[in-house]
Backbone bond lengths (Angstrom), bond angles and torsions (degrees), N, CA, C in turn:
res aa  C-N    CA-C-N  psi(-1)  N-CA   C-N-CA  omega(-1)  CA-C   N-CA-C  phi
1 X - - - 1.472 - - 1.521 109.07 -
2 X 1.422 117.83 156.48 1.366 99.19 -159.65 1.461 86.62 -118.03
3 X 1.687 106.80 149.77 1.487 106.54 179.11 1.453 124.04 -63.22
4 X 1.644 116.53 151.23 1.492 103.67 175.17 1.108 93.52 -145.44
5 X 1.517 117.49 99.92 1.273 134.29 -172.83 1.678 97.93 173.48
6 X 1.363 137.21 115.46 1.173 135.65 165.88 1.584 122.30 -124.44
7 X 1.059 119.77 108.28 1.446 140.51 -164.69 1.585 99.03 -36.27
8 X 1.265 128.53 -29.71 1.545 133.55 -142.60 1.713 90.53 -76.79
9 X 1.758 125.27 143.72 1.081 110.23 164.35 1.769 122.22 -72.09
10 X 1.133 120.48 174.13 1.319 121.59 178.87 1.740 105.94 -93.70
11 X 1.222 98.75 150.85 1.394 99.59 -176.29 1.291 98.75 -53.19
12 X 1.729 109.56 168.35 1.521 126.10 -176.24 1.589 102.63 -90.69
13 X 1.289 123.19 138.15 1.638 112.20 -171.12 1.449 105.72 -91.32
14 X 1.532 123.69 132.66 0.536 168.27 -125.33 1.729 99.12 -106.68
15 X 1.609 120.44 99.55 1.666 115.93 -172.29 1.733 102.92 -53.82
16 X 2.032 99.11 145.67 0.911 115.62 154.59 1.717 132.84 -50.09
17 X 0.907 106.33 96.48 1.765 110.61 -179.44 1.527 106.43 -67.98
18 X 1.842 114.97 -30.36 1.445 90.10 166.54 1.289 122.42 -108.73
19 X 1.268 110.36 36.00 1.927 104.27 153.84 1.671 127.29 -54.84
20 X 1.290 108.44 111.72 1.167 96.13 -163.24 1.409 122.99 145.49
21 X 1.580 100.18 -52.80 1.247 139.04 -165.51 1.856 121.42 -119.16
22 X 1.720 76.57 8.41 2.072 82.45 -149.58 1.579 102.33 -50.45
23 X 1.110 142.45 -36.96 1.534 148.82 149.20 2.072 110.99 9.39
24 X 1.434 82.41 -72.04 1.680 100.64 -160.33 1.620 86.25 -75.64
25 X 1.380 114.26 -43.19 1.639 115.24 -173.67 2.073 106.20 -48.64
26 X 1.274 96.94 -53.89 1.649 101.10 -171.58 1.621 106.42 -59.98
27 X 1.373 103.69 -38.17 1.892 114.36 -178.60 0.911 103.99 -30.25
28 X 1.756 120.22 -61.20 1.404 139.90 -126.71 1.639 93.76 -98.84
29 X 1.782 118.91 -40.54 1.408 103.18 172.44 1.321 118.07 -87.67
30 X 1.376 123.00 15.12 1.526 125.95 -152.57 1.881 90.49 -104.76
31 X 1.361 95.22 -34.61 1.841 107.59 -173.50 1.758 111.83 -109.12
32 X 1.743 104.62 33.07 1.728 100.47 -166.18 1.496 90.28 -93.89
33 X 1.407 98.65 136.97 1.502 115.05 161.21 1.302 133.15 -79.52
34 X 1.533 104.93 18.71 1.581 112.67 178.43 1.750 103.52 -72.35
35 X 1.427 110.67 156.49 1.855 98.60 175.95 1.386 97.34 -79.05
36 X 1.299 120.83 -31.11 1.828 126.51 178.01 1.212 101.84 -50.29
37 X 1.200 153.80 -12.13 1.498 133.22 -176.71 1.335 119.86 -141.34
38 X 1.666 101.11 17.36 2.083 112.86 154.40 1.486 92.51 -45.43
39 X 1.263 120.44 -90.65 1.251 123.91 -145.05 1.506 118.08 -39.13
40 X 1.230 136.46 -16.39 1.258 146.28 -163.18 1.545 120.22 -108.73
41 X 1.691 106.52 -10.20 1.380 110.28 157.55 1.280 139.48 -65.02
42 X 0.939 121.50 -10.19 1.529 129.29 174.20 1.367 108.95 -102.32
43 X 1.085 135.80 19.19 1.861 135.62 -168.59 1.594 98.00 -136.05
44 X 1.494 96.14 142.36 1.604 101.27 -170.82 1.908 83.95 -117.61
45 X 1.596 85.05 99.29 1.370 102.40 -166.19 1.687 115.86 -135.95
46 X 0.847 154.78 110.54 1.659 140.34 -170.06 1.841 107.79 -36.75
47 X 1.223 83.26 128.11 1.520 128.82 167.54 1.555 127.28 -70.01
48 X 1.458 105.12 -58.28 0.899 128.78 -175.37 1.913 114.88 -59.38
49 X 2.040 102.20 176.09 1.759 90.81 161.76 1.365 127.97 -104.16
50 X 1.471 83.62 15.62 2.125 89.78 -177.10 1.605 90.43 -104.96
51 X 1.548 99.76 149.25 1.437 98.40 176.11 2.061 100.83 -73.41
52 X 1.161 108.53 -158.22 1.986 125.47 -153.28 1.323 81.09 174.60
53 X 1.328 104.66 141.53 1.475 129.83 161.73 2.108 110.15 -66.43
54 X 1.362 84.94 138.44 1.484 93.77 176.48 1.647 111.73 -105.29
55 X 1.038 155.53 138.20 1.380 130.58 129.26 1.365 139.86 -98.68
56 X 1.358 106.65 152.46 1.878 112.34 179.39 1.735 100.09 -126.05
57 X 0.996 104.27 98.52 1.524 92.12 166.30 1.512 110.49 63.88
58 X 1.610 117.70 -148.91 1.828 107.43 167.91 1.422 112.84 -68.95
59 X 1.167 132.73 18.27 1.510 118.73 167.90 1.467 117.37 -121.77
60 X 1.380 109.91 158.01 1.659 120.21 -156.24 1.711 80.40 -129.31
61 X 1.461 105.88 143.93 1.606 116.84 156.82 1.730 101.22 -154.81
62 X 1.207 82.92 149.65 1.822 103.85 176.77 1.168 117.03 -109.06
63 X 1.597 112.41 118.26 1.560 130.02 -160.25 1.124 107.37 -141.76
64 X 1.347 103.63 150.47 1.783 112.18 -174.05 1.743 97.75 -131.30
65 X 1.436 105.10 171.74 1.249 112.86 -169.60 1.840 111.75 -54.95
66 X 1.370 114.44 -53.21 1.976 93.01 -174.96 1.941 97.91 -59.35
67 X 0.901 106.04 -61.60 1.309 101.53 -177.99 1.584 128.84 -16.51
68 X 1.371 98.70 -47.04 1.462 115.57 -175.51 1.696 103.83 -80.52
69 X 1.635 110.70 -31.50 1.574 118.72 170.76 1.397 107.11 -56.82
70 X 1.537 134.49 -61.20 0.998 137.81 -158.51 1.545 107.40 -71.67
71 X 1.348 124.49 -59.28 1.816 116.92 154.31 1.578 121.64 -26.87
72 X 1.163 101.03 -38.05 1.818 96.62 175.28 1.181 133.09 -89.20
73 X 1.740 105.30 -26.86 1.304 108.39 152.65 1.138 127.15 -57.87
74 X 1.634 117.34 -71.76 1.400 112.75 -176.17 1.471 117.73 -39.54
75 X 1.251 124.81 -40.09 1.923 126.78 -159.07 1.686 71.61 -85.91
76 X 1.363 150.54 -37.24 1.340 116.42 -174.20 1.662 120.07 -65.45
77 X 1.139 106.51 -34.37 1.970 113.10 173.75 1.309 105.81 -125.66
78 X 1.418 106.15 42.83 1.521 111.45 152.34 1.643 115.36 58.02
79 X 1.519 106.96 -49.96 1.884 101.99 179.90 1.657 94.32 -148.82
80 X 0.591 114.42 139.13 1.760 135.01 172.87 1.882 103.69 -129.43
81 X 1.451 87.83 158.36 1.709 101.06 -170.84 1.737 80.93 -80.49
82 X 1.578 135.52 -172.12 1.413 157.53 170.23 1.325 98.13 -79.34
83 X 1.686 106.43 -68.88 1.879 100.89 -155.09 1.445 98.16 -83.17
84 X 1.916 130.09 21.72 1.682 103.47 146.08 1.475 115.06 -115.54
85 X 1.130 94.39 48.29 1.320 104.31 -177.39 1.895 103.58 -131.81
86 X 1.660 132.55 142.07 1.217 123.65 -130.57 1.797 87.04 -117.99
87 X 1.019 123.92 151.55 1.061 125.79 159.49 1.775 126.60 -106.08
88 X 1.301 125.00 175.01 1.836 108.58 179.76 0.969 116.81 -52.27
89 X 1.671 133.08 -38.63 1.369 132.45 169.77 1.438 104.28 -73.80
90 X 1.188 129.58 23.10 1.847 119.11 161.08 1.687 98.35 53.34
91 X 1.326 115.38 57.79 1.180 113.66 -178.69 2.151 93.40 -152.40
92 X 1.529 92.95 147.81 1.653 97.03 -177.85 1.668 100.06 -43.82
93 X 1.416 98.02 152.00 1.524 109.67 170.32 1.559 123.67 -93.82
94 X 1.102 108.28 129.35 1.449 109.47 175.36 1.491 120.92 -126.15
95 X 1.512 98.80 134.55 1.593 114.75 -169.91 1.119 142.83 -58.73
96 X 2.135 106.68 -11.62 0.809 116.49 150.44 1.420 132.51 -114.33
97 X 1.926 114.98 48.45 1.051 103.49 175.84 1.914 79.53 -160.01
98 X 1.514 76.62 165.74 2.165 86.94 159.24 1.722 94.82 64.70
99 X 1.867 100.20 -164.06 1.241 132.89 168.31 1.964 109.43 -23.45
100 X 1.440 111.84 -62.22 1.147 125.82 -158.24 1.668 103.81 -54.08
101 X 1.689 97.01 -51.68 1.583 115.10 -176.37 1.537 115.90 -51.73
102 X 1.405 108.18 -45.46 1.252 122.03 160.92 1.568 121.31 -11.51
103 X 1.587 86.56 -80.83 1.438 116.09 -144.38 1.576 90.07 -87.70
104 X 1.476 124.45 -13.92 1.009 100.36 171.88 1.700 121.40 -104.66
105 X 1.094 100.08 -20.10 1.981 100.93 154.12 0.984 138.78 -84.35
106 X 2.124 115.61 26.80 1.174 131.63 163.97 1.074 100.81 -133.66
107 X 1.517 122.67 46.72 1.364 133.17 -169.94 1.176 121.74 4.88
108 X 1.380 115.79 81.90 1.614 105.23 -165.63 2.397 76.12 -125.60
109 X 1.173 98.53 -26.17 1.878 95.59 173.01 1.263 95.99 -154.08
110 X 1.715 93.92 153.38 1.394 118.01 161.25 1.766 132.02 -65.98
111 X 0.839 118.10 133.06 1.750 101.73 141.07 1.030 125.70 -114.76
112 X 1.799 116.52 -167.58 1.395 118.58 -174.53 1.370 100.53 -178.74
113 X 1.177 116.90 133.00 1.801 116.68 176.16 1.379 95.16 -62.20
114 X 1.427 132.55 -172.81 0.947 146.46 171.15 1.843 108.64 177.05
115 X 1.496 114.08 158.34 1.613 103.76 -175.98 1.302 91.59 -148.22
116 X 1.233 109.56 117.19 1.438 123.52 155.47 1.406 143.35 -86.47
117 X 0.924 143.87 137.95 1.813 115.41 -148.54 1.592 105.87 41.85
118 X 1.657 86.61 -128.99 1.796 95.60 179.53 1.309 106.82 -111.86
119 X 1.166 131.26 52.23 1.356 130.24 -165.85 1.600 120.07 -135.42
120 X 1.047 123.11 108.07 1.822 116.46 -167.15 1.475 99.33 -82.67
121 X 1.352 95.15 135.62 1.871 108.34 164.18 1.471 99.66 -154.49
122 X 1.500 92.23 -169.16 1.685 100.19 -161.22 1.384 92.96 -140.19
123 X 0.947 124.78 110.24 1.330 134.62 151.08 1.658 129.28 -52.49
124 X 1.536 123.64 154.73 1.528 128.27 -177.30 1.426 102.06 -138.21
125 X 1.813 101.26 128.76 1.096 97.41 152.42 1.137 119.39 -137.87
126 X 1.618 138.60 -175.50 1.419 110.18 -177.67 1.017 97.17 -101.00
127 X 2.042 107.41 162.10 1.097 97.55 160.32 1.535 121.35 -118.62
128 X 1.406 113.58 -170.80 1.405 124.20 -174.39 1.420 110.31 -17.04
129 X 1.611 107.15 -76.27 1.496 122.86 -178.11 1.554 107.75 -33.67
130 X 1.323 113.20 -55.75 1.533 127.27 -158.87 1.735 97.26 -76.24
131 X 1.548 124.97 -48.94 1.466 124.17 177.86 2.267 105.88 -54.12
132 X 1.271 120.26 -26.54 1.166 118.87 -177.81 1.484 117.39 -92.76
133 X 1.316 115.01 -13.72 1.513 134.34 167.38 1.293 113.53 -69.07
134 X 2.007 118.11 -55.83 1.458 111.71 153.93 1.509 132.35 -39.96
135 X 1.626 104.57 -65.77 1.280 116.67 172.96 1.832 127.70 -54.41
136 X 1.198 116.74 -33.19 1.583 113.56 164.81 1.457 110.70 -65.45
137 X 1.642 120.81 -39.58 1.656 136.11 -175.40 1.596 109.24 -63.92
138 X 1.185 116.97 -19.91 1.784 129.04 -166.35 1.914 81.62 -44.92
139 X 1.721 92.82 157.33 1.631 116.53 161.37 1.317 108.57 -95.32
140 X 1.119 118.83 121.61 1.849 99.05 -167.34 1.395 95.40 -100.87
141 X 1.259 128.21 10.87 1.645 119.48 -176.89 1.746 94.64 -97.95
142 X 1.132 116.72 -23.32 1.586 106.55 -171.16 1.831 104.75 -55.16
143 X 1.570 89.95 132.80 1.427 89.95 149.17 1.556 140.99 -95.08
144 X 1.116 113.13 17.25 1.472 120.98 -179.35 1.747 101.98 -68.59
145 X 1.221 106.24 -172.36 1.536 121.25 -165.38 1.769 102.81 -98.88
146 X 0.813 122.58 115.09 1.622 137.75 179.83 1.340 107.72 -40.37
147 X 1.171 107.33 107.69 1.577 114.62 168.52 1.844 124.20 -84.96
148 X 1.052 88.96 119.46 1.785 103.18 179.43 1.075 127.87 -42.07
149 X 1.291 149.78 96.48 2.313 130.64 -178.55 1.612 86.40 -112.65
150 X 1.331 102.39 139.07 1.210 133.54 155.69 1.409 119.29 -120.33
151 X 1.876 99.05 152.64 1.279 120.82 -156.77 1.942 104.66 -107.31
152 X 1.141 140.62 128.72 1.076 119.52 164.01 1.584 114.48 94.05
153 X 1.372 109.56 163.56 1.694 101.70 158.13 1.343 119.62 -144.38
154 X 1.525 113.47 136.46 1.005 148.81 -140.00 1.983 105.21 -81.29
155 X 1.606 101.44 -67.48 1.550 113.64 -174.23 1.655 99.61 -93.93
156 X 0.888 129.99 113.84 1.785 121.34 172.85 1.824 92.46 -77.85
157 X 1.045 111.35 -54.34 1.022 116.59 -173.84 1.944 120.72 -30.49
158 X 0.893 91.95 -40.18 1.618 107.55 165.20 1.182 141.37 -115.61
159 X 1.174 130.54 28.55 1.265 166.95 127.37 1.136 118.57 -9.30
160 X 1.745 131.53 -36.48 1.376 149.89 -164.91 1.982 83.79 -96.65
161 X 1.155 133.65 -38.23 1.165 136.24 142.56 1.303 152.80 -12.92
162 X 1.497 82.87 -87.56 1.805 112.53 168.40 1.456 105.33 -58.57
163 X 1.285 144.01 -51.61 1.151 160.33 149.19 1.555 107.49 -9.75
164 X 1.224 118.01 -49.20 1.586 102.06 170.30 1.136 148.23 -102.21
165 X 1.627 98.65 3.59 1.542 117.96 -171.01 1.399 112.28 -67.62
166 X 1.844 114.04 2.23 1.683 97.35 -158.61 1.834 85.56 -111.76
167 X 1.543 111.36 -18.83 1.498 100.12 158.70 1.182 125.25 -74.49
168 X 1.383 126.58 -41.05 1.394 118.14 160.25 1.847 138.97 -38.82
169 X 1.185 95.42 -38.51 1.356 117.17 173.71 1.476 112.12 -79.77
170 X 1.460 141.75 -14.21 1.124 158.45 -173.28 2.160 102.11 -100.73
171 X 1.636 105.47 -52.54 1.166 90.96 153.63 1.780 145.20 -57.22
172 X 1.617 85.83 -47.29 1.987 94.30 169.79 1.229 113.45 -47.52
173 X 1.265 108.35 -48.52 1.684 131.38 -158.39 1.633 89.47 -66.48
174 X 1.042 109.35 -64.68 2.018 96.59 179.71 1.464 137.52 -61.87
175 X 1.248 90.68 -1.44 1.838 124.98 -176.64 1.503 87.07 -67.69
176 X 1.481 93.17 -94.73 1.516 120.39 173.06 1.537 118.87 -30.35
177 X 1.352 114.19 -51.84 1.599 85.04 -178.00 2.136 106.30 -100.98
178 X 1.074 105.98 21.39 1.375 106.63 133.85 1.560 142.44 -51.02
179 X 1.344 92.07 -39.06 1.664 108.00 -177.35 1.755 104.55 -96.71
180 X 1.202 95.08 13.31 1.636 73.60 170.92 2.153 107.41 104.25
181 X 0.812 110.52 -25.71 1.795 129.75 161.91 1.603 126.81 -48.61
182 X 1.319 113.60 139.85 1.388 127.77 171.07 1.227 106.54 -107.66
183 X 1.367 118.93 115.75 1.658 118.01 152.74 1.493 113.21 -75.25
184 X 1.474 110.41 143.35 1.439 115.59 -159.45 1.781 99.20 -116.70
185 X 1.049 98.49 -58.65 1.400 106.75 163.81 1.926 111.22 -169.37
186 X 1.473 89.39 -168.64 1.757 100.10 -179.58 1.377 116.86 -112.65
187 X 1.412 130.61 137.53 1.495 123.60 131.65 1.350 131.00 -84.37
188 X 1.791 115.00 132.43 1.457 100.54 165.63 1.516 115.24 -87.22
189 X 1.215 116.21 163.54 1.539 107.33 -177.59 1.869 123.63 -58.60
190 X 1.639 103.03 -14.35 1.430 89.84 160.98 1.341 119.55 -54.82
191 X 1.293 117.28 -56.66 1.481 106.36 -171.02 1.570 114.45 -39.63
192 X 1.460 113.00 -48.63 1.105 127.37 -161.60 1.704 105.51 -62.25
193 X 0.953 106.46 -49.07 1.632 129.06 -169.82 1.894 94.87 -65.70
194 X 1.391 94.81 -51.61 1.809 96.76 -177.17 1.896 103.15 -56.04
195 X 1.657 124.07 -57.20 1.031 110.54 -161.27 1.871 97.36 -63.93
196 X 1.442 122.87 -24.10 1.631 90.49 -169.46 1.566 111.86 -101.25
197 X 1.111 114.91 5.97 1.464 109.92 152.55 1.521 107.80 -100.17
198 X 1.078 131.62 78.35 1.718 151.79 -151.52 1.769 83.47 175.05
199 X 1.410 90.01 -101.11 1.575 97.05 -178.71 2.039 122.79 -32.40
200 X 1.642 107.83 -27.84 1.760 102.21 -178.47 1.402 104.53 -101.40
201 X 1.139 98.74 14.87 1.728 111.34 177.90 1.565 117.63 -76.37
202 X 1.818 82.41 -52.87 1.484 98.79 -172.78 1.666 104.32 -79.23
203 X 1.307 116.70 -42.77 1.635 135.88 -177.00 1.823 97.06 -51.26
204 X 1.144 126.14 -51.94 1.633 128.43 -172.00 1.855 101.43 -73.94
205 X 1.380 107.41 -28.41 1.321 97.56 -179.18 1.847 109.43 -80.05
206 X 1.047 103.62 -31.73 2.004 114.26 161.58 1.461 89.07 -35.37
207 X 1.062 106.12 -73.67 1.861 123.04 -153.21 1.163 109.44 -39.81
208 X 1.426 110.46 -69.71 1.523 128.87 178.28 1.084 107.22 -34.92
209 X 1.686 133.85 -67.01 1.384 138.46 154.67 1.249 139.75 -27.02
210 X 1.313 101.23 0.27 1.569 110.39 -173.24 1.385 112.34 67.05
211 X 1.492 126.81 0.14 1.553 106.34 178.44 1.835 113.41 -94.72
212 X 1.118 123.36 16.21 1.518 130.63 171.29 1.635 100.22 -124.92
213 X 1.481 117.09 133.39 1.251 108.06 130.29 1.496 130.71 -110.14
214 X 1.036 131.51 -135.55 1.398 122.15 -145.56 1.438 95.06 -98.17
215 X 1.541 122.19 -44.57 1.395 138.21 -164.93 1.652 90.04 -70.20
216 X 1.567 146.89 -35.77 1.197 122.36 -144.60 2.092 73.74 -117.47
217 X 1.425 130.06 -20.26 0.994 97.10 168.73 1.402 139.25 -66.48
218 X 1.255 108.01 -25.77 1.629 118.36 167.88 1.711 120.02 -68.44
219 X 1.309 94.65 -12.35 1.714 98.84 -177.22 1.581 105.44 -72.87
220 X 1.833 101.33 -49.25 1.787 120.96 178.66 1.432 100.23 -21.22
221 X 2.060 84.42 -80.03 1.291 82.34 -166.04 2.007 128.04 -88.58
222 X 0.884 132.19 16.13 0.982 137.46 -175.85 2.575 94.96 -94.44
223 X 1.702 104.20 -11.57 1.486 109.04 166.98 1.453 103.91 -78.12
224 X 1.792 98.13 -52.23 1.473 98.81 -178.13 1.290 122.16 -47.88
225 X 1.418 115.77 -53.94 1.772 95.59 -177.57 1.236 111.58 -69.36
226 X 1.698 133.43 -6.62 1.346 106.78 -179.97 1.167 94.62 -68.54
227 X 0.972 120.89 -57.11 1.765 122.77 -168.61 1.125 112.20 -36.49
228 X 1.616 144.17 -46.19 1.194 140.28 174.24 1.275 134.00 -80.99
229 X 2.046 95.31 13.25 2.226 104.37 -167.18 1.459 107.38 56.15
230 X 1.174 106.35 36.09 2.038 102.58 163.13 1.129 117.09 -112.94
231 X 1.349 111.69 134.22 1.366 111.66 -177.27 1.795 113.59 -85.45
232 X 1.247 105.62 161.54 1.948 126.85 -171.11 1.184 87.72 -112.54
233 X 1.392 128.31 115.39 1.478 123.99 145.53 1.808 109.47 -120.95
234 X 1.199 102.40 150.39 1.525 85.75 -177.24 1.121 140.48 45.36
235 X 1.789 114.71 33.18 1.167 135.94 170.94 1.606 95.82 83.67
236 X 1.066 153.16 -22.64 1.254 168.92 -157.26 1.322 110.30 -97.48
237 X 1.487 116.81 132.07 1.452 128.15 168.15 1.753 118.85 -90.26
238 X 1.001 96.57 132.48 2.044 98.32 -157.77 1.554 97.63 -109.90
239 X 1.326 129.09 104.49 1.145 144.39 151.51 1.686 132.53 -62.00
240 X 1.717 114.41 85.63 1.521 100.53 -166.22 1.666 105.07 -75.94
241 X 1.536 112.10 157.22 1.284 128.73 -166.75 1.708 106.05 -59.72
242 X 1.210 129.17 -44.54 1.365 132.20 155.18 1.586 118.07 -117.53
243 X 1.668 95.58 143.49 1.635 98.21 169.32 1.430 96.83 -123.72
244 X 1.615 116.17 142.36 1.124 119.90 155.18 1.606 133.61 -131.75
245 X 1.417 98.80 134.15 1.427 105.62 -157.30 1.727 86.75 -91.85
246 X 1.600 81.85 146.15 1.682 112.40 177.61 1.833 119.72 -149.54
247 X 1.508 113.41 146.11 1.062 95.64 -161.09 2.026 83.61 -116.55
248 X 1.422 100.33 154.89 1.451 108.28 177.60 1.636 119.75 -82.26
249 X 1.106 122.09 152.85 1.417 124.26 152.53 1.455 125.97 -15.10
250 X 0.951 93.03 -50.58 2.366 103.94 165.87 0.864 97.52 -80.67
251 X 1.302 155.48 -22.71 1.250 160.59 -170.53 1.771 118.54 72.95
252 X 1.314 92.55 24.16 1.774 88.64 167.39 1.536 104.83 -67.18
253 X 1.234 107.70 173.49 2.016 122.59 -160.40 1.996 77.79 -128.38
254 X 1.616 105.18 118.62 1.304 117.69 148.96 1.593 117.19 -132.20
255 X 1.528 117.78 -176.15 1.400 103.69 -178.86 1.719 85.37 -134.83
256 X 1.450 111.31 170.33 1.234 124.58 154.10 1.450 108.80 -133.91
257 X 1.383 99.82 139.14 1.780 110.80 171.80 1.438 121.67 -105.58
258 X 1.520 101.32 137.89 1.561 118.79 167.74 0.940 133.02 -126.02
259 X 1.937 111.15 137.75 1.397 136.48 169.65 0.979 110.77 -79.64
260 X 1.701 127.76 144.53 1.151 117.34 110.57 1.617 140.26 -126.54
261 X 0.840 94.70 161.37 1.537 112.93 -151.57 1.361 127.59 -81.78
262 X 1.244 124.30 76.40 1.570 118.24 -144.90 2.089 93.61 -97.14
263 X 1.814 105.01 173.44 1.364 108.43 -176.24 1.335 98.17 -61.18
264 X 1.686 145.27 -12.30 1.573 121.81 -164.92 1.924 101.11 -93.24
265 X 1.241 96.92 -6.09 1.783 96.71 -167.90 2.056 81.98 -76.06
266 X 1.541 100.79 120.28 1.860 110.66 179.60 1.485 90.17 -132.36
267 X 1.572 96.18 -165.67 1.307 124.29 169.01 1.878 118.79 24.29
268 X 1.182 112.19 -139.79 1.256 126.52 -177.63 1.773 120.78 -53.08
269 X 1.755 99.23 -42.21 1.138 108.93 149.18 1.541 140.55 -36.21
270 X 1.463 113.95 -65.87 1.670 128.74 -173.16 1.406 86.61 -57.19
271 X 1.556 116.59 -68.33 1.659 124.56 -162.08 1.760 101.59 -38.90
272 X 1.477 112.82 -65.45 1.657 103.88 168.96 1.446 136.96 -42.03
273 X 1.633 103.13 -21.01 1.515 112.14 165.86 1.205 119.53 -65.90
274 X 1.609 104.29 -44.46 1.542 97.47 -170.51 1.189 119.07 -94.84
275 X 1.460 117.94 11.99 1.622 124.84 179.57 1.762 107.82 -96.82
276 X 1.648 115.53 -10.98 0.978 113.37 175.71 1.619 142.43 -74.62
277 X 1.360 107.35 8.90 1.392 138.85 -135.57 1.581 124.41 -3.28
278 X 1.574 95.32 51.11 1.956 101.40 149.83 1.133 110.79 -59.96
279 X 1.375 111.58 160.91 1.495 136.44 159.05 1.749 99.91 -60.71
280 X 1.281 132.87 114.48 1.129 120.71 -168.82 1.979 108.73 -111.94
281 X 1.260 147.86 119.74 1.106 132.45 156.72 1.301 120.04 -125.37
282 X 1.901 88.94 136.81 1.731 112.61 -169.65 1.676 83.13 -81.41
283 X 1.903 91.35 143.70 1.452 102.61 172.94 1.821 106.85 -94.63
284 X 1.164 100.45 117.07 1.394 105.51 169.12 1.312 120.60 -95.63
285 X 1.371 134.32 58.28 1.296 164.68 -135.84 1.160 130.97 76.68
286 X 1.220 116.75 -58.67 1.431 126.53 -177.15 1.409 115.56 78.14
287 X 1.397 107.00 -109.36 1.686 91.77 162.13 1.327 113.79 -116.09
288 X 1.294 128.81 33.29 1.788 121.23 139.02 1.556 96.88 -175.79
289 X 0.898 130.76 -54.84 1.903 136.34 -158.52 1.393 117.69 -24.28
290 X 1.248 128.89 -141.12 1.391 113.40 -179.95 1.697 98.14 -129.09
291 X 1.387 126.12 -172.03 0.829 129.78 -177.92 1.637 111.72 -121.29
292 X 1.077 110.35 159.15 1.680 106.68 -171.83 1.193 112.92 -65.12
293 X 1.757 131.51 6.27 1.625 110.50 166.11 1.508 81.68 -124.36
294 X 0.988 153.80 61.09 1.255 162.10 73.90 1.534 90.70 142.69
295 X 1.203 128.73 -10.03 1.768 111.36 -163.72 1.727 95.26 -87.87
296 X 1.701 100.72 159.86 1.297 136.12 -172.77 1.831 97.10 -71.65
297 X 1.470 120.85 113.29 1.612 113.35 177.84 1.865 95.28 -84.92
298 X 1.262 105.02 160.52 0.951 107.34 -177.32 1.747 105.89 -101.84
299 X 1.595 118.54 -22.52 1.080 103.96 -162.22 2.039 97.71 -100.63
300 X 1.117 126.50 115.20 1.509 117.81 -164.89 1.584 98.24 -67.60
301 X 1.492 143.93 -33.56 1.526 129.07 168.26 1.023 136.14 -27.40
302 X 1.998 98.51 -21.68 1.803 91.64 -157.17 1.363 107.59 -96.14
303 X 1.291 123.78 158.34 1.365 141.84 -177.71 1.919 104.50 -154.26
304 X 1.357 93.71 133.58 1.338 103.20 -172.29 1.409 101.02 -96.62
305 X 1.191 123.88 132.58 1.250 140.10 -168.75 1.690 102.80 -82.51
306 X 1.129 140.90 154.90 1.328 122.15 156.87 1.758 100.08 -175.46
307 X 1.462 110.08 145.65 1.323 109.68 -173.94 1.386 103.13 -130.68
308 X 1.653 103.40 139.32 1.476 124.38 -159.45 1.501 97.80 -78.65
């Protein structure tokens, strides 16, 4: 087990320059076009680089703005690796030092080593405490579209997975607001997956009743996914692993969806991936594994983009 405890002190924090000013300070993170700090617009949460007392119920914690970034990320994709996740010095986070250490010996998230390929990292997720800290903090006057935090993780089994969706989404996300775009927020495909087994719930109970047959059940749902921008291939409704909604310069509201594409996506499967037209990226390590012409990358960021 690997230690998580490092003797070294933590840097000394660094005075608030906008005390004083905290107003123009919140403006400036309230309207940042980084994709790292969607998630944190809707939470009436510190802004600032000095921590402020938080409360949940009988407990008080003192949090400052990355801090409050990194809680919103993780509960947004559930587990993120440490070093893509940012600390106050805008530097990878590590679990046993800074922000990360924090938040995780005031149980606000978990960690956990984890090894992918041959490569040790530590994964974040939030936990309970930390998912009810977001959720009591919500702005309830915003009108934007409700963003999801999750607590915990669900599939271990896919984990070597889950693990990259929050770099992928960090690439799209810079795509997009390159051109001029707002990311608003994300869906993961649970949601997506939850509303249409909701929706074939009710559609099979038609059936049973005799008020569907087979020809008008495929019509339902083959409306439904238009309605939701999902693609039908092979009679099949294709759920990409993240969607993210963004609004344009005119301000129309579109989304783009992302794959990624790990060595088990084969056969009949992969081919349905790439006919779906997500944004698709093959992991060419990620955080350690190998790459599809077998050599060791040296840089773990990269992911090859590629569309089916």
């Amino acid at each position: 087990m690997w230690r998580d405890y490092d003797p070294r002190p933590e840097d000394r924090e660094r005075p608030d320059l906008s005390r004083g000013s905290r107003g123009a300070s919140d403006e400036r993170a309230l309207n940042s076009t980084d994709p790292r700090d969607v998630f944190t617009r809707s939470l009436d949460l510190p802004r600032g680089t000095s921590r402020r007392p938080v409360r949940v119920r009988d407990h008080s914690f003192e949090l400052r703005a990355s801090e409050v970034r990194i809680l919103a990320t993780t509960g947004a994709f559930r587990v993120v690796p440490a070093k893509d996740l940012v600390d106050h010095r805008r530097k990878p986070a590590d679990a046993r030092t800074g922000d990360l250490r924090r938040l995780r010996e005031a149980e606000l998230v978990h960690t956990m080593p984890y090894v992918v390929g041959r490569e040790k990292t530590v994964l974040v997720t939030l936990s309970e405490r930390g998912r009810e800290l977001l959720e009591t903090h919500r702005n309830r006057e915003t009108h934007e579209p409700r963003q999801e935090f999750y607590a915990g993780i669900v599939k271990r089994r896919e984990l070597s997975h889950d693990a990259q969706l929050y770099r992928a989404y960090l690439d799209a996300a810079d795509r997009l607001q390159t051109r001029g775009n707002s990311v608003r927020r994300i869906v993961l495909d649970y949601e997506l997956k939850r509303d249409y087994q909701r929706f074939l719930g009710e559609l099979n109970r038609e059936r049973r009743r005799g008020q569907r047959d087979s020809e008008s059940f495929d019509r339902e749902v083959a409306e439904w996914a238009r309605r939701h921008d999902l693609p039908v291939v092979d009679d099949q409704v294709h759920f990409p692993d993240v969607r993210i909604e963004y609004e344009r310069p005119d301000g129309e509201r579109k989304v783009e969806d992302v794959e990624v594409i790990t060595p088990h996506y084969r056969g009949a499967y992969a081919a349905a991936k790439g006919r779906t037209g997500f944004r698709c990226y093959r992991i060419d390590t990620g955080v350690g594994g190998r790459s599809g012409g077998g050599r060791r990358t040296r840089d773990p960021r990269i992911m090859e983009e590629f569309l089916g």
